[in-house]
C-alpha positions as a printed Julia matrix, in Angstrom:
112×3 Matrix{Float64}:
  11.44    5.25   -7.26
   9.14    7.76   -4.75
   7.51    4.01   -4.1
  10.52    2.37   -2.89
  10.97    5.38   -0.77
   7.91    5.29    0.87
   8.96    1.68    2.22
  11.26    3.0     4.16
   9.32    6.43    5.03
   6.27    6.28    6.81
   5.06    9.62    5.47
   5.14    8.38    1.4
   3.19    5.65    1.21
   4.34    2.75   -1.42
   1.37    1.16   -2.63
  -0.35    4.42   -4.6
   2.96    5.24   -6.32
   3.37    1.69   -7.08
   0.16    1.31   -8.77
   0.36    4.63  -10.51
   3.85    3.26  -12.19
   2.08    0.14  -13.23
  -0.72    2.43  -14.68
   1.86    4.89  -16.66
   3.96    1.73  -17.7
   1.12   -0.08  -19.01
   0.48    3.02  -21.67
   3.8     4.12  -22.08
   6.53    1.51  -21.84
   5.17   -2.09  -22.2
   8.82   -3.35  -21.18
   8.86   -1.83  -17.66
   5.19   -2.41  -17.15
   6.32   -6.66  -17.38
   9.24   -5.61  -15.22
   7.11   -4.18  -12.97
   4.37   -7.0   -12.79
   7.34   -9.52  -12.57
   9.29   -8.0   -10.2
   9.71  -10.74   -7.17
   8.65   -8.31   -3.93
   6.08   -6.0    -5.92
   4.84   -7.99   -8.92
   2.21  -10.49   -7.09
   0.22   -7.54   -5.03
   0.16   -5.72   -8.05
  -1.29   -8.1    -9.88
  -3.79   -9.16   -7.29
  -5.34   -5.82   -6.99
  -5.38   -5.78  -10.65
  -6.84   -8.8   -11.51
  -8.93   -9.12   -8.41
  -9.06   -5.44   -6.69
  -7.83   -7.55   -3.4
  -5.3    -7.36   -0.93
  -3.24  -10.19    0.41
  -4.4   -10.66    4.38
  -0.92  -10.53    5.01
   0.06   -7.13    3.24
  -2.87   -6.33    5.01
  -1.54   -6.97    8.78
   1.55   -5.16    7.83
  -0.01   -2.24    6.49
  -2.65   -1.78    9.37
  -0.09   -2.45   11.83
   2.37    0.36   10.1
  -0.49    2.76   10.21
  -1.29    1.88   13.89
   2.53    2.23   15.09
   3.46    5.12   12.88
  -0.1     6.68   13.82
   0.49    6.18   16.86
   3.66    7.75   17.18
   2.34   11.14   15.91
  -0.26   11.39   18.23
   2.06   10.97   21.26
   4.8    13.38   19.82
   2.87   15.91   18.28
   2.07   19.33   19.95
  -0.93   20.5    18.28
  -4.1    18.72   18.99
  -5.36   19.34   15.76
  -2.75   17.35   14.61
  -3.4    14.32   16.75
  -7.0    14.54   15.42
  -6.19   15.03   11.92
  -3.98   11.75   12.04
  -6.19    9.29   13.97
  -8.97   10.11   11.36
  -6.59    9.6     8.23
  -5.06    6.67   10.03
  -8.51    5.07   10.67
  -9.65    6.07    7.29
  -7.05    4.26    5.71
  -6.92    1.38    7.74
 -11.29    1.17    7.12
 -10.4     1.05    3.42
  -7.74   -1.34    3.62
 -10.0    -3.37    5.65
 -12.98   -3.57    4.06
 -10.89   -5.0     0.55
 -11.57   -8.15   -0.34
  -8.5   -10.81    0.65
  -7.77  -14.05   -1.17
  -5.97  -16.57    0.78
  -2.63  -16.66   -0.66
  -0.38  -13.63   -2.83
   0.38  -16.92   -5.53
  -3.35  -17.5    -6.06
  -3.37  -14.32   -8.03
  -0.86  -15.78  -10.37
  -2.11  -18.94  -11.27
């Protein structure tokens, strides 16, 4: 659920919750882990990071260009400089990592 908040909310990020669900279902309730891994919006990234420890290129320009605008937005509203440092260097850290995944070319590749 905290996953399908942080769509919405820049400041809870989805993916992390989404794969720690997948992890918990997968040893606890083999029925919601399937629902989980079949579920139409969610079910193909998780299973590509699974099975290939990749990110789409596409979930990849969305989630760089989140960071960048939400990012972005901090720096020019916040008061505290420390801040504005703090967040370019998570928001560059992240975006590094997310980066430097490996990308297959298509989400249904992981499926098949």
């Amino acid at each position: 659920m905290i996953g399908v908040i942080g769509i919405f909310l820049p400041v809870l990020p989805t993916t992390p919750f989404l794969l720690l669900a997948c992890f918990c279902y997968e040893r606890g309730s083999p029925r919601f882990h399937q629902a989980l891994l079949e579920n139409r919006y969610f079910g193909p990234l998780i299973v590509e990071w699974k099975e290939f420890g990749s990110i789409p290129v596409r979930a990849k320009i969305i989630a760089v260009t989140m960071i960048v605008i939400s990012i972005g937005w901090v720096v020019y509203a916040a008061p505290i400089l420390m801040v504005k440092v703090a967040m370019l260097v998570i928001g560059t850290s992240v975006s590094v990592y997310i980066l430097t995944r490996p990308s297959r070319h298509r989400i249904g590749d992981a499926l098949n």
